[in-house]
Structures are given as structure tokens and as C-alpha cells.
N, C-alpha and C positions, 0 to 999 in steps of 0.2 A: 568476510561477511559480518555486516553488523548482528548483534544481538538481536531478536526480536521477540517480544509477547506477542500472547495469543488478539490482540487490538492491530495488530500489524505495527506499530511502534517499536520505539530502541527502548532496552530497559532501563531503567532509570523515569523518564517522562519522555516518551519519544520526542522528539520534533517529528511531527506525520512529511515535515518536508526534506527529511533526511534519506537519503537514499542506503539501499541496503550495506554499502560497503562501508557504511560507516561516514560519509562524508557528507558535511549541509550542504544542500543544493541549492542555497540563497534562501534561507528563511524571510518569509513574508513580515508587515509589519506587522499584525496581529495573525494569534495561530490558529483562532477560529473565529475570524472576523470583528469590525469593529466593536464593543463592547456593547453597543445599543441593540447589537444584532443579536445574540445571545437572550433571544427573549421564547419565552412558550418551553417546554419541554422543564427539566430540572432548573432552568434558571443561572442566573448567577446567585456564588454562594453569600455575598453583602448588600444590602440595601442601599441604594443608588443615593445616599446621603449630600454628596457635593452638590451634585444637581438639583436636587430638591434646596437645597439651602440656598442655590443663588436665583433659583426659580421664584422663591419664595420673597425674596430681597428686591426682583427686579416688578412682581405681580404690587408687592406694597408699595414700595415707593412712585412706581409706575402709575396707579391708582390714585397718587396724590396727588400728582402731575396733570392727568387726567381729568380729576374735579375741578381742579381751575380753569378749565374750557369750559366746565356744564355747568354754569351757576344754578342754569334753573333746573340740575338735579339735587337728591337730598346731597347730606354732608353727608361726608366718611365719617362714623363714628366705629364704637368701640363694635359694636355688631358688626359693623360692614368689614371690620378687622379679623372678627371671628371668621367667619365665612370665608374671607379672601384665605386665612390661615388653614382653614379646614378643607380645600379645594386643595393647595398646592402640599399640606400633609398626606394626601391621600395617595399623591403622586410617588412617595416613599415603597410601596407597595405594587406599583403599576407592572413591573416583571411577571411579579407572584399571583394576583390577580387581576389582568388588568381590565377581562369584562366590567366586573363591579366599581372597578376606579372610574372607566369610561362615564358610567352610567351615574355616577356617584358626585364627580366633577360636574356632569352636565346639570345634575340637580344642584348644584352651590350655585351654578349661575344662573339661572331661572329664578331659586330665590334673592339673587342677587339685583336682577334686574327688575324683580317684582315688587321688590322693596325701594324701587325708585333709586337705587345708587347708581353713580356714571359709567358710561361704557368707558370698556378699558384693556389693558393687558390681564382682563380678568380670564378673557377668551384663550389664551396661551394656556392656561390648565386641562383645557379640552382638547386643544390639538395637540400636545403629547399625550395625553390620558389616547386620544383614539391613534398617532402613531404607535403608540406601543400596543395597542389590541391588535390593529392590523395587521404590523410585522409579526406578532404570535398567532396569525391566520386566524384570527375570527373577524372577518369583515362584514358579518353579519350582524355585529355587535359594535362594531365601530358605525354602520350606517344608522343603527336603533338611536344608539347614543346622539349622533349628529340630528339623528332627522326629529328624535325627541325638543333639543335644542331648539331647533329653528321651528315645530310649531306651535311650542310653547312662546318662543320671543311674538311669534306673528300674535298669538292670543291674546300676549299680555299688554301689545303694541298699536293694537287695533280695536280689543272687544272691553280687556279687564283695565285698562288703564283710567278711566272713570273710580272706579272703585280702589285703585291702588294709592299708594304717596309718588310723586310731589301731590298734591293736592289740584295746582296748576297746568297738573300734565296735558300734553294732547296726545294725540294718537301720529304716530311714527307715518314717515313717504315710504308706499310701496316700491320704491327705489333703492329704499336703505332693504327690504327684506329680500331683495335680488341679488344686491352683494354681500348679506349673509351667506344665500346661498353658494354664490360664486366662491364661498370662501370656503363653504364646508365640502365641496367639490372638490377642491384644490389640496385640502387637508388629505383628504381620502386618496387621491392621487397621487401624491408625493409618499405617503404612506403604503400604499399596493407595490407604487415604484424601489420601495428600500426593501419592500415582503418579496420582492420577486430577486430583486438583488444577491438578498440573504439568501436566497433559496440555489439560486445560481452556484454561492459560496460555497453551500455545502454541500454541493453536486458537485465539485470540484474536488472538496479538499475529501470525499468519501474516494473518488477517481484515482487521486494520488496516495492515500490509503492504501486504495485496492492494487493499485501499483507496485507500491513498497511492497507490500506480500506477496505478490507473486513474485518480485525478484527473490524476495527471502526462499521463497520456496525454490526454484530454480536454483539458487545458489546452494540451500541443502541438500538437494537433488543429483548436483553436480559435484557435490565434497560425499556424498553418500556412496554414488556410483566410481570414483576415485579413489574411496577407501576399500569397497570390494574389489576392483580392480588388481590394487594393490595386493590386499591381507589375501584373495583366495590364490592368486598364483602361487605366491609365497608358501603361505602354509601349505598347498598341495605338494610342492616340491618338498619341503619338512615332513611331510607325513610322507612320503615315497622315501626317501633318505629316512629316516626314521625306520621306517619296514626293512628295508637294507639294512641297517646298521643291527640291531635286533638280528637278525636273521644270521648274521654273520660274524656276530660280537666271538664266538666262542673258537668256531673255526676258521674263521680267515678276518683277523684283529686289523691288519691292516688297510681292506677294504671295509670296516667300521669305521675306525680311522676317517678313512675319507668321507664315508658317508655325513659321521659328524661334522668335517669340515665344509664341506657342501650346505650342511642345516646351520652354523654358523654364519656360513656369509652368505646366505637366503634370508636368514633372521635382521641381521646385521642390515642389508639394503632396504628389507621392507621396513623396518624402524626408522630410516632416515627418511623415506616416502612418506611415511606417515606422519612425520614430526612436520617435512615439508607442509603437509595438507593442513596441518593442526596450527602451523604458525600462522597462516592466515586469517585462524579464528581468533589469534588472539592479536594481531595486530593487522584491522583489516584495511588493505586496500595498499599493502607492503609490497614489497616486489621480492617474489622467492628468493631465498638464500642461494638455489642450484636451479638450472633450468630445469623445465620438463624433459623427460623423455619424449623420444622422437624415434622416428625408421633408424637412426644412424644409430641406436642402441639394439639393433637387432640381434649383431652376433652376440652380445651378451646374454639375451633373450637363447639361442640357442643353446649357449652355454649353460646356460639355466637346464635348459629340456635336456644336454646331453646327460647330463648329473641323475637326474632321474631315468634314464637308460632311452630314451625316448632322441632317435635320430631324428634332425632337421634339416632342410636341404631347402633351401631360398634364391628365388632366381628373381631376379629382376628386370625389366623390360623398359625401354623406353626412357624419357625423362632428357635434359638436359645438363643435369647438374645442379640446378635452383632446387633450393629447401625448401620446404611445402610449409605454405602459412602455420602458424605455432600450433592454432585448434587443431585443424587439420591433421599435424605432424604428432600430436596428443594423443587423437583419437585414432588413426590409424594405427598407434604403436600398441595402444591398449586392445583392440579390437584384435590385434593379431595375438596378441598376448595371451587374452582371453580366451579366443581358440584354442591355444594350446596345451592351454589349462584344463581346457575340455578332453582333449586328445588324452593327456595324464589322466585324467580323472576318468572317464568313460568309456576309452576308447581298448580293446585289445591289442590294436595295432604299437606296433613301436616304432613307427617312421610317421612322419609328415612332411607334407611339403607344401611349401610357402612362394604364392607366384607375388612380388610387386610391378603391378604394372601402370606408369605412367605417361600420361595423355595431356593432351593441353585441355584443361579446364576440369580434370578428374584425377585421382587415383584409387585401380581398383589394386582390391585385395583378394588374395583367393588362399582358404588354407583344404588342403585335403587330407585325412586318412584313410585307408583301407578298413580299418574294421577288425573285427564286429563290435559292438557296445557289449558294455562287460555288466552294464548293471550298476556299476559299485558307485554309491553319493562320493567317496570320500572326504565327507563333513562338509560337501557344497550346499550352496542355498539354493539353485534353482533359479537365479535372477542372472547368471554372467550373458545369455540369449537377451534377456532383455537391455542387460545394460547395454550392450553392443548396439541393440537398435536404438537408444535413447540418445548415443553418441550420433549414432548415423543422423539421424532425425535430426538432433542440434546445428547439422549444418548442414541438412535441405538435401542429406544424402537415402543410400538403401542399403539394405540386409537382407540375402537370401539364405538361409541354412535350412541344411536338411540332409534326407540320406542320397548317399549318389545308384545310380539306376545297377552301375557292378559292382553296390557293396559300399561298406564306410560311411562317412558324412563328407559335406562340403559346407565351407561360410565362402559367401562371396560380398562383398562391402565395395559399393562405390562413392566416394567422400567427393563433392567440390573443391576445388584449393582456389578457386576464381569465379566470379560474376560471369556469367557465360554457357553454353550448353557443356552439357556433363557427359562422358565418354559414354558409351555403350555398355552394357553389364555383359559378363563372361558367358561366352553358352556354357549353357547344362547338356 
């Protein structure tokens, strides 16, 4: 399992499109969308400089271009240069503000055309100035701006042009104020269309976020429940061997002896389990150095409980010889495991017995003791019930524990090992 911070991220700077185990799962071309989208909210951390400088390259020269169509507008002089300059400066800022640029731009061009200079690529100031308010969701500020625009050109095109420069002017075709309109329509829709876009993106990339963390979590979940698994059998059998060995150091040295030897090579496997589990943190998505454990590890498991004085007696049922898918053949070994961990740890009884019984499309497990509960934590946590259902649960199986009607306790566990109806649970 990959690394993860609290962002649901890898540490370092995540890729949000990396999946938990550590591997990209085809990074996108940008990681939060194209760069123009990255508007409203903190911003981007530079000022949009490239753009603004060939905006500004293409409104001036564009504007030169232009006046040689409109004789009978003024010249471009050195004002109508300020203006054009001061309109596509403003666009430097349109991220960080872009209400006031909207509305800021709209007013260069008003004076722009009020002062008689020719229509032009002067209008390109405005429709970025209002795409970028739009996509930062104020479209209520993108229409102010626009519709500001167009009723000042209709004012100044119809009422004030008597009193403005050329001197010769007339008053503009209501035809030309229609594909104004048309135009500042088109602005604003092309603009809602990249706001909805955006919005799509990060409904998306918040989705696959949210993904990545819950596999992290799940993955912690599953290496958590794996390490108790482990560490409590283990230690409980060291802590039994331990009591023996103690108990017997003085007068009977050679059953200490053993005891030791017992807490050694309990020690000894659980450290290898563990390391098992631990190398996947650090090199994730490796493939174990030793398989998991499975049912064919059972007599060892006995082995285990005989050492701590605790008799085991396992019968098996059914089956055809096929090995039970890996999850499956995990969980089933740990579930039984854990049982009998419990049987050590709680149980008075010194016998247990262990049914496996295989079905097509299930296996159930059943462990019983006699009894009585002794009381004793022996440094348990209280979670081995739970892990066992968490196991169950993972593959769309059940856990019944509890005490039985003559006494003891009983787990019963029925795991899927196949797509398909699942055997029948054990009478009680």
C-alpha cells in the first residue's frame, strides 16, 4: 500500500490519479484541469503573463489593421494606445479579480468607442475578461459587464454620437446592435459551457480522491487486522509457554526447556508474518516473498495449541481436493486461528474441535469448546470477534459466535470460495 496523507494523496505530491498500491493509473494531461480552469477559489500562484502579452500584441496591432477599414473613424493615436494597453493590462489580474477586470475592460471600451476610435479586436478584452468571471461562477457579473457594454454602445451609437468625435459620425444600423448582442450571448455561453466543464472536473477528480482513501483505508484495515491476527496468537501462545516455563524452571528444568523452545519458534514465525506484512509497505504492490497461510497450515496451527496444553481435533468434510481461492483460504485459516486463540486465552476447557466443511460454492467453519470462560484478558485487545467478521464481511460471508445451549462457546463462519449461492450455516 502506497503512502498516504491526510488529502488522500501519496506523500511527496500525490498524483490524486495514483492508486493506493503505489502504481499510476494513467495520469491525466493536466492534474487539475486545464490551466484556465484553475480560476475563483486560491487561484493560480503566477500571473497569467504569456497571455496577456500576446493578447496585448494581437488587440494593438489588430487595431492597426482595423483602422484602415474605418477611414471615417478618428486615428489611432497615442490615447487610443493607452486605453487599448490599459484594457488588456488589466487582464493580468483577471484570476485574482476577475469581477472588477470584467467590469474594468468593459469600461476601456465604451471609452474607447466613445472617443470615436474603430471597432476592433478591442472587444477580445471583454470576452476573456467575462470568460474568466464566468468560469470563477459569478455570472452575474459576467452579464452586468456584457449587458453594461451593449447599452452603452446602443447610447453612444444612436443618442450621444452628435456630441461625440468623428465630428461626421452618424448613428450606427440597428442591425449592427443585434449582432452585438448575438455576440455577447455567445460569449456567455461558451463561458457557462467551460464553468460547467470545470465543475464536472472536479467532481471527478474529488470522486477519485475519495477513492484513493478508501482503498488506503481498506488496505490499513486489512494489514491492521493481519498484524493482530498474527502478533495475538503468537504472543498468547508466549505468554502460556512463558507461565509454564516460570512455573517449572526450578523443578522440572526440562519441561522449561521446552517451554522455552516453544516460545522461540512462536516468536521466530510470528516475526517472519510480520516482516511478511511489513514488506509490502515498503515495496508496494510486490509479491510476498512466502505465500499466505491457508487450511493446509492447519496441523501446524494445532501444533501450535498442542504446546500450550490445549488438545485439537479437526475433521474435515466434504470437498474435492481444489484449494480454496487465496482470500478465502487467508481468511478461513486466520478465523480458525483466532478461535483458538480465544479457546487459549478465555476458555477453561483444554480441548477444541475444529469441523472443516466443504460445499460447492462455501466453506463452513465451526470451532467449539466446552467451557467455562475463565475471565482471563491474557493481554487481548478485544477486536479478534471483530476481526473475524471483518474477514467474513470481505468476501460477502457470516460469523455466528457465541455460547453454546450445553455450555462453552461456538464460532461458526461461512466464507464463499465462488460466485454462486453459499452453503447453508451449521445448526445451532
Amino acid at each position: 500500500m502506497g503512502r498516504v496523507d491526510s488529502s488522500g494523496g501519496h506523500q511527496g505530491r500525490p498524483g490524486w490519479w495514483a492508486d493506493p498500491s503505489g502504481r499510476p493509473a494513467g495520469p491525466p494531461r493536466w492534474r487539475q484541469g486545464p490551466p484556465w480552469w484553475r480560476l475563483g477559489g486560491a487561484g493560480p500562484r503566477h500571473l497569467p503573463w504569456a497571455t496577456t502579452v500576446l493578447l496585448t500584441v494581437f488587440v494593438q496591432v489588430g487595431t492597426t489593421f482595423a483602422a484602415h477599414g474605418q477611414p471615417e473613424r478618428a486615428t489611432v493615436d497615442g490615447y487610443a494606445r493607452a486605453l487599448l494597453l490599459a484594457g488588456t493590462a488589466a487582464l493580468l489580474l483577471r484570476h485574482r479579480h476577475p469581477v472588477a477586470v470584467a467590469y474594468f475592460t468593459s469600461g476601456t471600451v465604451l471609452v474607447h468607442l466613445g472617443a470615436g476610435y474603430p471597432y476592433g479586436p478591442v472587444f477580445v478584452t471583454v470576452a476573456v475578461a467575462c470568460f474568466a468571471v464566468v468560469v470563477a461562477g459569478h455570472r452575474g457579473a459576467a452579464w452586468g459587464a456584457l449587458g453594461t457594454l451593449w447599452a452603452g454602445h446602443v447610447l453612444i451609437a444612436h443618442w450621444l454620437f452628435r456630441y461625440l468625435p468623428p465630428a461626421d459620425d452618424g448613428a450606427e444600423s440597428w442591425g449592427q446592435e443585434i449582432a452585438v448582442a448575438v455576440w455577447v450571448v455567445a460569449i456567455v455561453a461558451v463561458s457557462e459551457l467551460a464553468r460547467t466543464r470545470r465543475e464536472q472536473w472536479i467532481k471527478q477528480r474529488e470522486e477519485r480522491e475519495l477513492a484513493a482513501r478508501r482503498r488506503a483505508d481498506e488496505e490499513r484495515l486489512r494489514m491492521a487486522r493481519e498484524l493482530h491476527d498474527v502478533l495475538a496468537h503468537s504472543i498468547s501462545v508466549i505468554n502460556v509457554q512463558a507461565g509454564v516455563g516460570l512455573a517449572l524452571l526450578d523443578s522440572d528444568p526440562e519441561q522449561a526447556r521446552a517451554a522455552l523452545t516453544t516460545i522461540k519458534a512462536a516468536s521466530k514465525e510470528a516475526l517472519g508474518e510480520v516482516r511478511q506484512v511489513l514488506d509490502t509497505l515498503r515495496a508496494p504492490g510486490a509479491a510476498p516473498r512466502a505465500p499466505a497461510p491457508g487450511l493446509d497450515r492447519l496441523p501446524e496451527l494445532v501444533e501450535q495449541a498442542r504446546s500450550t496444553g490445549l488438545t485439537v481435533t479437526v475433521t474435515t468434510e466434504g470437498g474435492s481436493g481444489e484449494a480454496l481461492p487465496p482470500g478465502a483460504d487467508l481468511a478461513a485459516f486466520r478465523i480458525v486461528q483466532e478461535a483458538l486463540t480465544n479457546v487459549v486465552r478465555h476458555s477453561g476447557s483444554r480441548a477444541a474441535r475444529v469441523l472443516v466443511r466443504h460445499a460447492p460454492g462455501a466453506v463452513t467453519l465451526r470451532v467449539d469448546d466446552d467451557g467455562p470462560a475463565t475471565g482471563a484478558q491474557a493481554g487481548g485487545s478485544g477486536n479478534g470477534l471483530a476481526g473475524m467478521r471483518e474477514r467474513a464481511a470481505a468476501l460477502k460471508g457470516t460469523i455466528e459466535a457465541g455460547p453454546r445451549p450445553d455450555g462453552g462457546f461456538r464460532v461458526i463462519a461461512v466464507l464463499p470460495t465462488r460466485t454462486g449461492p453459499t452453503a447453508p450455516q451449521e445448526d445451532q
